[in-house]
C-alpha positions as CSV (number, residue, x, y, z in Angstrom):
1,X,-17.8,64.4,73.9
2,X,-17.6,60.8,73.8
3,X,-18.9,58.5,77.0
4,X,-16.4,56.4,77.5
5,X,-12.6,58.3,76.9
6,X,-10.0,57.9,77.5
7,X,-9.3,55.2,74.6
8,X,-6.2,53.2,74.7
9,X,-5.4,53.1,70.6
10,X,-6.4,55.7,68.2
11,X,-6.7,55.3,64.3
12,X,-6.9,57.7,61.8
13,X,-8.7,57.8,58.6
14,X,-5.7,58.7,55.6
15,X,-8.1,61.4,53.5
16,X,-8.3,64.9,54.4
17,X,-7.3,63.8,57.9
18,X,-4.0,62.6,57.6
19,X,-3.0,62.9,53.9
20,X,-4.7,65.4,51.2
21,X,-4.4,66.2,47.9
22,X,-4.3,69.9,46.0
23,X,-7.3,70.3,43.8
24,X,-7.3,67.8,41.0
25,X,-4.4,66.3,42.6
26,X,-5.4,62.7,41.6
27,X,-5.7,63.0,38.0
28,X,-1.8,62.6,37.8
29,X,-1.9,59.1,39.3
30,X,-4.0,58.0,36.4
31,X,-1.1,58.8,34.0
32,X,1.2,56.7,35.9
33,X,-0.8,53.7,36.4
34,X,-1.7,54.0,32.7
35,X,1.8,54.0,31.6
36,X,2.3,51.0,34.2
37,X,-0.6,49.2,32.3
38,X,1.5,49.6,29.2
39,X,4.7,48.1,30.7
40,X,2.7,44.9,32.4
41,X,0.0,43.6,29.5
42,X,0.9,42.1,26.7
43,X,-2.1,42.1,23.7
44,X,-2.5,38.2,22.9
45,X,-2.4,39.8,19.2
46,X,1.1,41.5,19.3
47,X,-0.5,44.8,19.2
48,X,0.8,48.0,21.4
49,X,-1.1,49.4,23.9
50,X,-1.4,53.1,23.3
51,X,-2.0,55.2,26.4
52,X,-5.4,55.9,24.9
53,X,-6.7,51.8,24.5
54,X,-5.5,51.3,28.1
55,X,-7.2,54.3,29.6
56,X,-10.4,53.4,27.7
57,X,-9.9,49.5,29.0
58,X,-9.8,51.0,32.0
59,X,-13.1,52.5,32.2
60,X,-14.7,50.1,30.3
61,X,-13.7,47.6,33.1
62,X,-14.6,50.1,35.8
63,X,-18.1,50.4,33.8
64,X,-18.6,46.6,33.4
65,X,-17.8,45.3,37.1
66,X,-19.6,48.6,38.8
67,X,-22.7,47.0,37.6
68,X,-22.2,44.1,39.7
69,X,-21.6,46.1,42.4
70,X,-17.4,45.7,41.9
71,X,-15.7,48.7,44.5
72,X,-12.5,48.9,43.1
73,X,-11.3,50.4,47.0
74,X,-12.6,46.8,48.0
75,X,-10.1,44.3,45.4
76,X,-6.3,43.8,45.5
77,X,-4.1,45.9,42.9
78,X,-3.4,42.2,41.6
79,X,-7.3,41.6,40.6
80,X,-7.7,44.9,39.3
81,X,-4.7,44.6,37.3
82,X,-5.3,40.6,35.8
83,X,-9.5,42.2,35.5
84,X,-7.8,45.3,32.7
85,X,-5.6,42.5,31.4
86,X,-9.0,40.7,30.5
87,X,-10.4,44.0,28.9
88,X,-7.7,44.0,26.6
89,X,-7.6,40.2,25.6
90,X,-3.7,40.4,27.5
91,X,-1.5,38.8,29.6
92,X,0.4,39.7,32.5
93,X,4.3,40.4,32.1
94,X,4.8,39.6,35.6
95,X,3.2,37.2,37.9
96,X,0.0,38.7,39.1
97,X,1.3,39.3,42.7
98,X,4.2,41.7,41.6
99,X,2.2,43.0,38.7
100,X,0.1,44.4,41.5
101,X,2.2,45.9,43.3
102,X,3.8,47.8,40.6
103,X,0.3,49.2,39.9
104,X,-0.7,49.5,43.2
105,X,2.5,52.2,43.8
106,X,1.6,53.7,40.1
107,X,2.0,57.4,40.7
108,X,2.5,57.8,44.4
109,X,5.9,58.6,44.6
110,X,5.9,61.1,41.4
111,X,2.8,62.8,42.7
112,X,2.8,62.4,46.6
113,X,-0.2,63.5,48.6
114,X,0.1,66.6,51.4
115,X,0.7,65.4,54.9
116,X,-1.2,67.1,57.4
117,X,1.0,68.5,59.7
118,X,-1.3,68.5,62.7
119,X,-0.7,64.5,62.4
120,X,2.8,64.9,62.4
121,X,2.7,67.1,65.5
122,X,0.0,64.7,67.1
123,X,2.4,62.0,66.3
124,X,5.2,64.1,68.1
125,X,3.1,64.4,71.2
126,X,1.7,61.0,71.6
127,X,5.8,59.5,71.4
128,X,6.0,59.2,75.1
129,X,2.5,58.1,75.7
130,X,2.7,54.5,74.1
131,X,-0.8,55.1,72.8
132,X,-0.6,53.0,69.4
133,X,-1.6,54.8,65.9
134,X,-3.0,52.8,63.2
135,X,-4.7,54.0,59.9
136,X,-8.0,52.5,58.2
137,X,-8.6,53.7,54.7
138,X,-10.6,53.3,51.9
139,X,-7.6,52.9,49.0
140,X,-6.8,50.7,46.2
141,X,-3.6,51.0,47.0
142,X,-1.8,48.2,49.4
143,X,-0.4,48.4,52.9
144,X,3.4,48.4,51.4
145,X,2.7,51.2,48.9
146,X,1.9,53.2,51.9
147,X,4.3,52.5,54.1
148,X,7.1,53.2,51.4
149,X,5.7,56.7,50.7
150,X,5.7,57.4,54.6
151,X,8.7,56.3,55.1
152,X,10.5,59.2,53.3
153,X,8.1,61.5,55.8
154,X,9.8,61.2,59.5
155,X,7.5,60.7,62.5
156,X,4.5,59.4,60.5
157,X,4.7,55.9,62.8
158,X,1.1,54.2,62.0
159,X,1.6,50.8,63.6
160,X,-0.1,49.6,60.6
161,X,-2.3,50.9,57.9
162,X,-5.7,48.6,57.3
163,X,-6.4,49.2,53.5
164,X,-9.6,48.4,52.4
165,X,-8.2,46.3,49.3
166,X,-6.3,44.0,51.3
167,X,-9.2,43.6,53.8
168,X,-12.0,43.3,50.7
169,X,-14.1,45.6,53.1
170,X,-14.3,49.2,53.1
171,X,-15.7,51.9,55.4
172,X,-18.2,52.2,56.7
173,X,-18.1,48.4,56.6
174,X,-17.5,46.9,60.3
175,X,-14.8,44.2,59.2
176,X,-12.6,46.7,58.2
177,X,-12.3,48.4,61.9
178,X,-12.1,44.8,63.7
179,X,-9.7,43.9,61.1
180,X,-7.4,47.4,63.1
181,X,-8.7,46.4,66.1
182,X,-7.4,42.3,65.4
183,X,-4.1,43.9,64.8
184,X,-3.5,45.9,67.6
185,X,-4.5,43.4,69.6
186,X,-6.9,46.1,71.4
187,X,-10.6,45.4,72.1
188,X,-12.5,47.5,69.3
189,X,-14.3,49.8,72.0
190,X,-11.0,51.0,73.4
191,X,-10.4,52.4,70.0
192,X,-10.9,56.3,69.0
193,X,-11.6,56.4,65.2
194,X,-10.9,60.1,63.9
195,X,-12.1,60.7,60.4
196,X,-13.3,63.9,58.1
197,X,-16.6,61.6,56.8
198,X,-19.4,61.3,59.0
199,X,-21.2,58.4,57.3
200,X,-17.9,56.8,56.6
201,X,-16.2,57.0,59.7
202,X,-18.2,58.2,62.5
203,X,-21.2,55.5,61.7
204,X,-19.1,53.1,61.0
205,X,-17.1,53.3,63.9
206,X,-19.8,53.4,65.8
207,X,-21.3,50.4,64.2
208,X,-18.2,48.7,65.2
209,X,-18.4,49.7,68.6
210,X,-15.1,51.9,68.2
211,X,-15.3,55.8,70.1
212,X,-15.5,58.2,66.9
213,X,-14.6,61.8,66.3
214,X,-15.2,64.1,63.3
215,X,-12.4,66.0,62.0
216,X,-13.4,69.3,60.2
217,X,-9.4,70.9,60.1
218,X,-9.1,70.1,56.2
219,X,-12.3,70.3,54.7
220,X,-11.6,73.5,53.3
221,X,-9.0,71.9,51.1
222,X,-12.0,69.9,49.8
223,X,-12.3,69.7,45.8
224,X,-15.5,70.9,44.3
225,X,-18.3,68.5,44.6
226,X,-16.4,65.9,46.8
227,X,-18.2,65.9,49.9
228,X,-21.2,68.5,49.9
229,X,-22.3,67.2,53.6
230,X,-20.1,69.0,56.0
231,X,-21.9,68.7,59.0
232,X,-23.7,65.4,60.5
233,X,-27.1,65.4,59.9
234,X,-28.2,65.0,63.8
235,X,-25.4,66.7,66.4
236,X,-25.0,63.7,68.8
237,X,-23.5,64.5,71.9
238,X,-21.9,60.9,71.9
239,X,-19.3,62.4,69.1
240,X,-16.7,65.3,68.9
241,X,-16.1,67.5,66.5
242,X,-12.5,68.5,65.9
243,X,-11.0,71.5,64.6
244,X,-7.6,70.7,65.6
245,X,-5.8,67.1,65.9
246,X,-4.7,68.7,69.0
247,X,-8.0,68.7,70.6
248,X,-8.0,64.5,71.0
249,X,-5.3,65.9,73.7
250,X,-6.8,68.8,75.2
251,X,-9.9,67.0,76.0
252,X,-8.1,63.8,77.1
253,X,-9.5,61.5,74.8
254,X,-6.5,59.3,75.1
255,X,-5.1,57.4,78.0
């Protein structure tokens, strides 16, 4: 159990701790940010962009910029969008703020993500408590794409979601849990990090100086292949291991 509970604000990672998808669940958000692709660049040669050229753009880029050491989790929906747009010799149909933003909701809406409903009840319990919620996730998807999707899911009340493409720093990266801790206004060792990734969130919390928990409740819903370490390499007695989001409660993590 952690040293120094209980914490005063608690953030939550978004994958397979507060959102999940079904197996393969992610392929359909290619199609739709594909077929947003098509409606945005405009070939400098009159040509039409066939769902095929644009995917293939697309991984080209991907290909190109990985070898400079280009995370797409770490650049806004608006760079990613004008970097395909110079793939495909195009321009933008839209200025490049609202050209991202159309890509970065691509998909979400037609193909949303499980919520976990532990984090619903969590969120239930923690109502009268005034403990602030936030979210820090890796995502190329911005803060206001979120926030729309959750807003058609009741009692889902992150006081703000820190995405790693608006911050241009992704876990296990320390900016990216001072940038949470900045906006709650809380010092970054009165915050709990709970996360499903132990070299994503529990060492980069801890790097931060955040408290840190691992979550294990939805890594059976893991795809194949996605995370093949699912247990920390060295049990340390200065982190606990959750089964339930209910458990940050029982063992009065929280204030």
């Amino acid at each position: 159990m952690p040293s120094r509970p209980p914490f005063e604000a608690l953030s939550l990672d978004f994958w397979f701790t507060s959102l999940y998808y079904p197996l393969g669940g992610e392929s359909p958000w290619r199609a739709s940010r594909v077929r947003v692709l098509q409606e945005l660049l405009r070939p400098r040669d009159g040509s039409v962009l066939s769902a095929r050229r644009v995917g293939a753009a697309m991984d080209e880029t991907g290909s190109r910029l990985a070898r400079t050491g280009w995370d797409p989790n770490t650049v806004s929906p608006a760079a990613q969008v004008e970097a395909y747009a110079e793939t495909l010799d195009a321009r933008l149909a839209l200025p490049a703020a609202e050209a991202g933003r159309r890509f970065s909701d691509a998909g979400l809406l037609e193909h949303p993500p499980q919520v976990n409903p532990e984090v619903a009840e969590l969120f239930g319990k923690l109502a009268d408590r005034r403990v602030p919620v936030i979210a820090i996730t890796n995502t190329s998807r911005q803060e206001s794409s979120w926030k729309a999707f959750l807003s058609t899911r009741p009692g889902l009340d992150f006081r703000h979601i820190v995405t790693s493409c608006e911050v241009g720093s992704s876990k296990p990266e320390v900016p990216i849990f001072h940038e949470a801790a900045r906006r709650l206004g809380v010092p970054v060792r009165r915050i709990l990090h709970v996360g499903d990734r132990w070299e994503l969130d529990i060492l980069g919390a801890r790097a931060a100086g955040c408290g840190a928990a691992l979550y294990r409740g939805l890594w059976g819903t893991y795809p194949p292949g996605y995370y093949d370490e699912l247990a920390p390499p060295v049990l340390d007695p200065e982190v606990a291991c959750l089964d339930h989001l209910d458990e940050i409660l029982e063992r009065q993590l929280l204030a």
